[in-house]
C-alpha positions in Angstrom: 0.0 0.0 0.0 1.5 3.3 -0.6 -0.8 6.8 0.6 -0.1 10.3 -0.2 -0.7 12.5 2.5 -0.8 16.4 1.9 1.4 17.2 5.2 -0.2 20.8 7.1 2.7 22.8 8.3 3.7 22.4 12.0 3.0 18.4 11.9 5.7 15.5 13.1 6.2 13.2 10.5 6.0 10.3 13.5 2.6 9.1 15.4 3.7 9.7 18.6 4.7 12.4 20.5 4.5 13.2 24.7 4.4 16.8 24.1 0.9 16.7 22.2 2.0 18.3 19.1 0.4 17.4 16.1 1.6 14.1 14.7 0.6 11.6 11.6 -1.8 9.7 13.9 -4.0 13.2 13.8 -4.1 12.5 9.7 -3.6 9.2 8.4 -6.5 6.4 9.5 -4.5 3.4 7.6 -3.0 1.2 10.3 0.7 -0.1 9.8 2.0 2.5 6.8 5.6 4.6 7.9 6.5 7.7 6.3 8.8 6.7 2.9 11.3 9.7 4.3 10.9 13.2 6.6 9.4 16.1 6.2 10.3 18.7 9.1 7.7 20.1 11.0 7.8 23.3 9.7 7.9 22.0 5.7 4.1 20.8 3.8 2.9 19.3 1.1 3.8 15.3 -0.2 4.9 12.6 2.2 4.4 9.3 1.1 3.6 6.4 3.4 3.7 2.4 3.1 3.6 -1.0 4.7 6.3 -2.0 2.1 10.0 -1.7 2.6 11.2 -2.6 -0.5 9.5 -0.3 -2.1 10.3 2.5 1.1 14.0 1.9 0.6 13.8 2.6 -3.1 11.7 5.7 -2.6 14.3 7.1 0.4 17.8 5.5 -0.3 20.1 7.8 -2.2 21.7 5.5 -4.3 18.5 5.7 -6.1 18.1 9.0 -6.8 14.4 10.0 -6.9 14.1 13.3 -7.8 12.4 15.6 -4.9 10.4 18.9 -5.9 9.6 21.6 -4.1 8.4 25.4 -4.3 10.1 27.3 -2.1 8.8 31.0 -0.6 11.9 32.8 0.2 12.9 36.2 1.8 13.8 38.6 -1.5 13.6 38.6 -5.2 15.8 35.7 -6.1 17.9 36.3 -9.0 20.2 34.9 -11.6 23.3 34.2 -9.9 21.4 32.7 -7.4 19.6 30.5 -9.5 22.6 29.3 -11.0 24.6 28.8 -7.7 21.7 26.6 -6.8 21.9 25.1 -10.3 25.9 24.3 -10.1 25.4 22.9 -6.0 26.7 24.9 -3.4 29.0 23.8 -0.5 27.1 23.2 3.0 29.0 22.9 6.3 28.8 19.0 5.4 30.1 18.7 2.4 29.0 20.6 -1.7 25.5 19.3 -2.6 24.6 18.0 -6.1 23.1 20.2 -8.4 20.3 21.1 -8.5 17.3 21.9 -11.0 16.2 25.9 -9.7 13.8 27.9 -11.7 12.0 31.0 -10.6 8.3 30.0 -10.4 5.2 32.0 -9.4 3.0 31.4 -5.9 0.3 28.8 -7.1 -2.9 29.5 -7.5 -4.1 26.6 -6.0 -2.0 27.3 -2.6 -3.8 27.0 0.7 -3.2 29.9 3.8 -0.7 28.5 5.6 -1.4 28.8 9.7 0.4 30.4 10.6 0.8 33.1 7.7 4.6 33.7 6.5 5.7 36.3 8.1 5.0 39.7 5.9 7.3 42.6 6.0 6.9 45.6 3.8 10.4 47.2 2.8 11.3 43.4 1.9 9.8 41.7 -1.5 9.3 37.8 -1.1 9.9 35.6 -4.5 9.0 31.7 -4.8 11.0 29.0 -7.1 11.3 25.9 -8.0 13.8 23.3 -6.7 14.3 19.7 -7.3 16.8 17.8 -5.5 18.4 14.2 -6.0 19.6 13.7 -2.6 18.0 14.4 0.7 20.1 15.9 3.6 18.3 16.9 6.4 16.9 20.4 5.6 18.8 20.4 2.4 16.4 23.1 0.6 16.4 25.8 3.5 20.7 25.5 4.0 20.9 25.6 0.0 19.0 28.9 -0.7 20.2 30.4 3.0 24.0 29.6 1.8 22.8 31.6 -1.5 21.5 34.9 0.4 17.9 33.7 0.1 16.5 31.9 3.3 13.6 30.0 3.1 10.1 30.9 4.1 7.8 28.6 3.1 9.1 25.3 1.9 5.8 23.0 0.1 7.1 19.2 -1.2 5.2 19.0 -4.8 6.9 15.9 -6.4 8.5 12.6 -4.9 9.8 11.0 -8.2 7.0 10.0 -10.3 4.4 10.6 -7.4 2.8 14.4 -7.4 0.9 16.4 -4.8 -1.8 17.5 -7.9 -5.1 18.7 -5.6 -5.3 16.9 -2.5 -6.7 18.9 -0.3 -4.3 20.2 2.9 -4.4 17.6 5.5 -6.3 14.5 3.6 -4.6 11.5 2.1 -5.3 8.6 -1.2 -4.1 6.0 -1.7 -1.8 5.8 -5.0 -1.1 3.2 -7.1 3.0 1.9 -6.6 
């Protein structure tokens, strides 16, 4: 079995917690399914779950590749050299990343509020772009376009290899075909 949820911002990708945060056990009703990798707390959109671990190991191990795709809010109007930087890899305090596919994108239409809002500041223009990743340190996207002069504000997973976020709805889950 393998289930799409549509991670809300602020949710543990774990069902259990003792400090009553918000967990997957508040979303998903299918018994035995793990998440198929993380998304932080403060990230959204696709996080695939399954009972199977072959099919977990080849969605999450690196060796294998999947692309990752995410639109990512951040603090000023990106620009070229930027772009490219992201485009070439940049050099993290562990180690230079791969490249990566960045393209300036436009917010979605189709985007839900997120609670809480972003936070808005006048004098400072926000921009949103595309990234997609193949490899998945832990909050790869945020120290990539920080390390470019650009930190991230609102990070929403759209795409987990050939599996996409398309419309389902903030919070809900399907199951998807393997």
């Amino acid at each position: 079995m393998l289930i799409a949820l549509n991670k809300p911002f602020g949710v543990l990708c774990q069902f259990t917690t003792q400090d009553g945060r918000p967990t997957l056990a508040d979303y998903v009703r299918q018994k035995d399914v793990y998440p198929a990798g993380r998304l932080d707390h403060d990230s959204e959109g696709l996080l695939l779950l399954t009972d199977d671990g072959v099919l977990a190991h080849r969605l999450t191990d690196p060796k294998h590749k999947q692309p990752k795709t995410y639109l990512v809010q951040v603090d000023g109007a990106i620009d070229d050299c930027a772009l490219q930087a992201l485009s070439r890899g940049v050099v993290l305090n562990d180690g230079p990343t791969l490249p990566a596919q960045a393209e300036p994108a436009y917010e979605p239409g189709w985007l839900w509020p997120r609670d809480p809002p972003v936070r808005f500041r006048k004098s400072i223009p926000t921009s949103w772009l595309s990234i997609t990743l193949r490899e998945g340190r832990n909050r790869q996207v945020r120290r990539m376009t920080a390390a470019v002069g650009f930190p991230t504000l609102r990070l929403i997973r759209v795409r987990i290899g050939g599996y996409a976020l398309d419309d389902l709805p903030l919070g809900q889950t399907r199951v998807v075909l393997p």
